[in-house]
C-alpha positions as CSV (number, residue, x, y, z in Angstrom):
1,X,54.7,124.5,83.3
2,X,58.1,124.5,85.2
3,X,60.3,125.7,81.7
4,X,63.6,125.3,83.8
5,X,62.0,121.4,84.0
6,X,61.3,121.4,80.8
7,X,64.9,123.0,79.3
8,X,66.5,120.1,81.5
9,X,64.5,117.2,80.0
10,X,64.8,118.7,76.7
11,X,68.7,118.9,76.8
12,X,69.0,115.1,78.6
13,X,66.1,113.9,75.4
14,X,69.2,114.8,72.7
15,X,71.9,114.6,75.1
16,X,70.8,110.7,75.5
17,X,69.4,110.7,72.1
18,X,66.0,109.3,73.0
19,X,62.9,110.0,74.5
20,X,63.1,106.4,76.7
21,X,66.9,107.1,77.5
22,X,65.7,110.6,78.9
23,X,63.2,109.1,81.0
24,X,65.4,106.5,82.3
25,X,68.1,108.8,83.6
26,X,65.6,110.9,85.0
27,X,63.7,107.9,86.4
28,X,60.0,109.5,85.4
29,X,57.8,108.0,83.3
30,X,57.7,107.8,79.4
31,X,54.7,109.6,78.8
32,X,55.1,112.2,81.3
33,X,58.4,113.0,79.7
34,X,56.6,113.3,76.2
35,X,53.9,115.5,77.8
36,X,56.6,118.3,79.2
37,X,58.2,118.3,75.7
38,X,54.4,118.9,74.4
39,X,53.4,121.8,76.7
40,X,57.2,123.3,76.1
41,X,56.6,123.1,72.4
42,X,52.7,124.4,72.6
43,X,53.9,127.3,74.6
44,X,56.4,128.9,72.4
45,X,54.2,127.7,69.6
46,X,56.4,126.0,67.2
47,X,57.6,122.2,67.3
48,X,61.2,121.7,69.0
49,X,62.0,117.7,68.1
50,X,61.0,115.7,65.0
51,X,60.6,112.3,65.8
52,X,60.4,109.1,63.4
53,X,60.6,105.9,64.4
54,X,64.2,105.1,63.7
55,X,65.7,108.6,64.8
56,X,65.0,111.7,66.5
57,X,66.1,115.2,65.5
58,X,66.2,118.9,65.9
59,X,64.0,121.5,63.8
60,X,65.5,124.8,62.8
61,X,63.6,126.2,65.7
62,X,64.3,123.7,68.1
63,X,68.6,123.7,67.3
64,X,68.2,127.3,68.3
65,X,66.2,127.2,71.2
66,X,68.6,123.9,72.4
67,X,71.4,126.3,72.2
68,X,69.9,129.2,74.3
69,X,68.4,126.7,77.2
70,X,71.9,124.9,77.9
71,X,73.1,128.6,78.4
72,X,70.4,129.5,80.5
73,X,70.6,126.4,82.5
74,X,74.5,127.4,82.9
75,X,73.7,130.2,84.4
76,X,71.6,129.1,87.3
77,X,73.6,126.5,87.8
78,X,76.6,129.2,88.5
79,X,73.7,131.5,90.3
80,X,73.4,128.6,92.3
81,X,76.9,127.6,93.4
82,X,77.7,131.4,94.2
83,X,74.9,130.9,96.7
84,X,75.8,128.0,97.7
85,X,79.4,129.1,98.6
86,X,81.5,127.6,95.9
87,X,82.9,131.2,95.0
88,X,83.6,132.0,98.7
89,X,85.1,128.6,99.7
90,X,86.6,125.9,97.9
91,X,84.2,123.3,97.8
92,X,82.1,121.1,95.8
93,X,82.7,118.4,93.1
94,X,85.2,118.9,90.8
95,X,85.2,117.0,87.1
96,X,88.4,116.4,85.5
97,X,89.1,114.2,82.1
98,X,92.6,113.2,81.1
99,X,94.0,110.5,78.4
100,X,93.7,107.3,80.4
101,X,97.3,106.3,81.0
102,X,98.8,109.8,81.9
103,X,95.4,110.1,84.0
104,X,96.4,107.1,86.1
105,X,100.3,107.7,85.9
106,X,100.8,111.6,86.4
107,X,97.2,113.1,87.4
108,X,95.8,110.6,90.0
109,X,98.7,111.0,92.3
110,X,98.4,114.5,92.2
111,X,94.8,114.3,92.7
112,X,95.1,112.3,95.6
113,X,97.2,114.9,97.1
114,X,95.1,117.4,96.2
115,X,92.0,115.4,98.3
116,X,94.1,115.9,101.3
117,X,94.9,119.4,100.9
118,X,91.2,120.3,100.5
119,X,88.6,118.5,102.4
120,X,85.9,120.2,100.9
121,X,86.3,119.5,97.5
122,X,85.9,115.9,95.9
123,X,86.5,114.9,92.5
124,X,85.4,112.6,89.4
125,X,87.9,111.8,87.3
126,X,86.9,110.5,83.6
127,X,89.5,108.9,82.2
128,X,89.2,108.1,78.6
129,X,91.6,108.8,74.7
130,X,88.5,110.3,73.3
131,X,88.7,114.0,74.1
132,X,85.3,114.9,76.0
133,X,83.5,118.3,75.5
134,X,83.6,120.7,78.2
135,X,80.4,121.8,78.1
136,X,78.8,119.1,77.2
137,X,80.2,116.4,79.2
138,X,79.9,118.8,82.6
139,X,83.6,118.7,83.2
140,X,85.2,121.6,84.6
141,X,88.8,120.8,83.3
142,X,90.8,119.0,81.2
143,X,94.6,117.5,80.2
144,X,95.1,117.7,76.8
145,X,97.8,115.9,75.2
146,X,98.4,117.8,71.5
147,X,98.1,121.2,69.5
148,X,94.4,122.8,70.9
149,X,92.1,123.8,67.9
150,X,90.6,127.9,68.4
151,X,88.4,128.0,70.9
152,X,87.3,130.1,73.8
153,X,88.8,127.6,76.2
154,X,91.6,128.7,78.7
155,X,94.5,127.2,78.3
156,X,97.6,126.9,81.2
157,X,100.4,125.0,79.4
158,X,102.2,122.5,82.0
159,X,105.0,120.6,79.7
160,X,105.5,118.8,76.5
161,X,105.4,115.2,75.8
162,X,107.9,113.1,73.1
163,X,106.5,111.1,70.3
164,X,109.3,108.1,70.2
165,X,109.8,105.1,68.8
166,X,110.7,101.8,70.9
167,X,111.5,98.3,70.2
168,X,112.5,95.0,72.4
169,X,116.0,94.5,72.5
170,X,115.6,90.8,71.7
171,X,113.4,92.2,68.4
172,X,116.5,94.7,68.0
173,X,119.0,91.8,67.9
174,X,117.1,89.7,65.5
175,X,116.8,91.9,62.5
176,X,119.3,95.1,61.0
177,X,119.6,97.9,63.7
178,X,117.6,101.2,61.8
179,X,119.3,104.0,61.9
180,X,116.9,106.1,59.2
181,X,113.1,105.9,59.2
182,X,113.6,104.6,55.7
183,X,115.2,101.4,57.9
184,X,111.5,100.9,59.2
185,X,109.9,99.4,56.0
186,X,109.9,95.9,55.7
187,X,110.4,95.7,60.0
188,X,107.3,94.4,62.0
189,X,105.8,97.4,63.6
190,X,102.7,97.6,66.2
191,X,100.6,100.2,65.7
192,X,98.7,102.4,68.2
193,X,95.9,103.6,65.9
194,X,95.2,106.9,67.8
195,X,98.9,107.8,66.6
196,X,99.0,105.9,63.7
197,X,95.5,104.8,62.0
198,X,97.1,105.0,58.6
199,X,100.2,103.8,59.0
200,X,101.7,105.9,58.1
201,X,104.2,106.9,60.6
202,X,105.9,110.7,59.7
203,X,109.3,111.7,61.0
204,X,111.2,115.1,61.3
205,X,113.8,115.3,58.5
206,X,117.6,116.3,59.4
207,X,118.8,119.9,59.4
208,X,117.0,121.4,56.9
209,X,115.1,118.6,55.0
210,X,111.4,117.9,55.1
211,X,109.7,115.3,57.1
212,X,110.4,111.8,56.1
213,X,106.7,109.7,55.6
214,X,107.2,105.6,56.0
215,X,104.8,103.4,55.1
216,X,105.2,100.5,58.2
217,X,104.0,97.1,58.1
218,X,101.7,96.4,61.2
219,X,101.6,93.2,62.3
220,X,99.5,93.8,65.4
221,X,97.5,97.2,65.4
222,X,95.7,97.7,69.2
223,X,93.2,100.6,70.3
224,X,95.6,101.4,73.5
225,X,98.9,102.5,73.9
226,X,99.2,99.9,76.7
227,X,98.6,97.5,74.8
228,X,100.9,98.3,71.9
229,X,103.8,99.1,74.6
230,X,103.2,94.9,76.0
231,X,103.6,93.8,72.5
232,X,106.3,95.2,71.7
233,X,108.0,93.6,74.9
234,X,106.9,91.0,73.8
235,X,109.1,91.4,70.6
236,X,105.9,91.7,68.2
237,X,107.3,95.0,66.7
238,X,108.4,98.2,66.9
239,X,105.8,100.7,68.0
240,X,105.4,104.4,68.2
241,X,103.8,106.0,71.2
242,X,104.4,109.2,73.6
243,X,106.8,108.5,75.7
244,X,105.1,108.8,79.2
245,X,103.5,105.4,77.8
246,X,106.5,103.5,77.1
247,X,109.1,105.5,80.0
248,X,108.7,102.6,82.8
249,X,109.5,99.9,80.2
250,X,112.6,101.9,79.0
251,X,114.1,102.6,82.3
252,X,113.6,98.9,83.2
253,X,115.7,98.0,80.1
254,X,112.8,96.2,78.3
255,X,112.4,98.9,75.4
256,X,114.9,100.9,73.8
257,X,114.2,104.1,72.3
258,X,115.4,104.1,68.3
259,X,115.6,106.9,65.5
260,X,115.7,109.8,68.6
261,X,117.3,112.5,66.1
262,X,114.1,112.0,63.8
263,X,111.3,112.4,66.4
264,X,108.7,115.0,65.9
265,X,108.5,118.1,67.2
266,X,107.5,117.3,71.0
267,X,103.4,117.9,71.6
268,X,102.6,120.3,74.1
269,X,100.3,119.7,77.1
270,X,97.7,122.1,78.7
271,X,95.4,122.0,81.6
272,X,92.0,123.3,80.1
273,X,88.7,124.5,81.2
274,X,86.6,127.4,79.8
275,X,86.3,130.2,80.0
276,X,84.3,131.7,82.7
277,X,83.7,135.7,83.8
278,X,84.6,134.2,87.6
279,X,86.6,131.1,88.7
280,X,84.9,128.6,90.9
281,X,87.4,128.7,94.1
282,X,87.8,124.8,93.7
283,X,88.9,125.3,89.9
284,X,91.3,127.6,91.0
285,X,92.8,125.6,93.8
286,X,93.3,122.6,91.8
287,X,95.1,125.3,89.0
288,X,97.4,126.4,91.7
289,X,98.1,123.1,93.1
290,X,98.4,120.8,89.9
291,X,99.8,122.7,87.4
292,X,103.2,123.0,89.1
293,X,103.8,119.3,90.3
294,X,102.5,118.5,86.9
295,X,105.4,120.2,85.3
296,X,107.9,119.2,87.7
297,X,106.9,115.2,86.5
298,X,107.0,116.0,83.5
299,X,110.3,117.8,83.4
300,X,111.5,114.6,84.5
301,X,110.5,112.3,81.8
């Protein structure tokens, strides 16, 4: 039995969350995927997955051996790009994740740049709003837009990012100008529900008083911040968004940024990866080359 083989197809079975799935990626048939799970289990003598026929879980056992193989596999993987070079020459694929506006806005130029200034190296970029895992997801770094939970990650901070609010000046015209966050209620609004699932849209009070909480009236609520940026060109509402999502619209005088002495305290934004006892050469070229445009185009918003 080739356990390396069967750590891998273990990981992808509850990675994919199926033993069909699992066979599928791999492109190997069903049964011989069950079979390397059986001879894994039969050889440390214990049972790994428990299987019904609606869903398919980890045993006390099995959570804890899961655990120990994704390490294990880790580690040859780095074994294996040492001695393939990586750590002597930048090169190799590079994983990146950002949110998927600023991704195509701020990070893909850079990135494109960056292809130029290192031959060697190429690089997948996931965009998506849902914050991917690390480890899990295979990605080797990371923009994150927000306060960062403890963690063993390594963090480089690169800027900070406004939370505004913005409204059509034909929408602006129509109704009473607000002035207060208290002005808001009653107003259409559009909500962006990643900022604002509840709406409930919170406010930093003035000088010394607490935050202000409004409860808005959404007349349109959208998944994407593109989306709630075009409606309220559109003169659907006010909306509430970072502002590297509504900053073209505002310069081109089709949003105007309300309430400004109110906003939030601005989010911070990090480049992320984890942490690792040495630094892939390609992970440290991109560090050294992104992190400095990044703040200089973000300065600038």
């Amino acid at each position: 039995m080739d356990r390396l083989e069967a750590m891998s197809i273990l990981l992808l079975i509850v990675d994919k969350g199926s033993f069909s799935a699992a066979a599928r990626a791999l492109r190997m048939p069903l049964p011989t995927v069950s079979r390397k799970v059986g001879e894994l289990e039969a050889h440390l003598g214990t049972p790994l997955l428990l299987r019904t026929t609606r869903r398919l879980s980890l045993t006390e056992a099995g959570m804890a051996y899961l655990a120990a193989a994704r390490r294990i596999l880790e580690e040859v993987h780095e074994a294996e790009r040492i001695a393939a070079g990586e750590f002597m020459t930048p090169r190799g694929e590079l994983v990146l994740t950002a949110p998927m506006l600023f991704g195509r806005l701020h990070l893909l130029p850079i990135v494109t740049e960056f292809l130029d200034a290192y031959p060697e190296i190429d690089v997948r970029l996931l965009f998506s709003d849902r914050n991917l895992h690390l480890i899990d997801d295979h990605v080797d770094m990371a923009v994150r837009i927000g306060p960062l939970p403890d963690s063993s990650m390594i963090a480089t901070r690169i800027g900070t990012m406004r939370t505004v609010v913005c409204a059509s000046p034909r929408l602006l015209g129509s109704h009473r100008y607000p002035k207060t966050p208290a002005d808001l209620a009653g107003m259409p609004c559009v909500s962006f529900d990643m900022l604002a699932a509840q709406s409930i849209w919170v406010f930093q009070g003035r000088g010394a008083k607490p935050a202000v909480q409004v409860q808005v009236r959404p007349r349109l609520i959208t998944s994407t911040a593109e989306a709630a940026v075009w409606a309220a060109m559109q003169g659907v509402g006010i909306t509430r968004v970072l502002h590297y999502q509504c900053s073209q619209a505002v310069s081109d005088g089709l949003l105007e940024i309300i309430l400004s002495e109110f906003e939030p305290t601005p989010l911070p934004i990090h480049l992320l990866h984890a942490a690792r006892a040495i630094l892939p050469l390609k992970m440290r070229a991109f560090l050294d080359f992104a992190s400095p445009r990044l703040k200089e185009r973000l300065a600038r918003l």
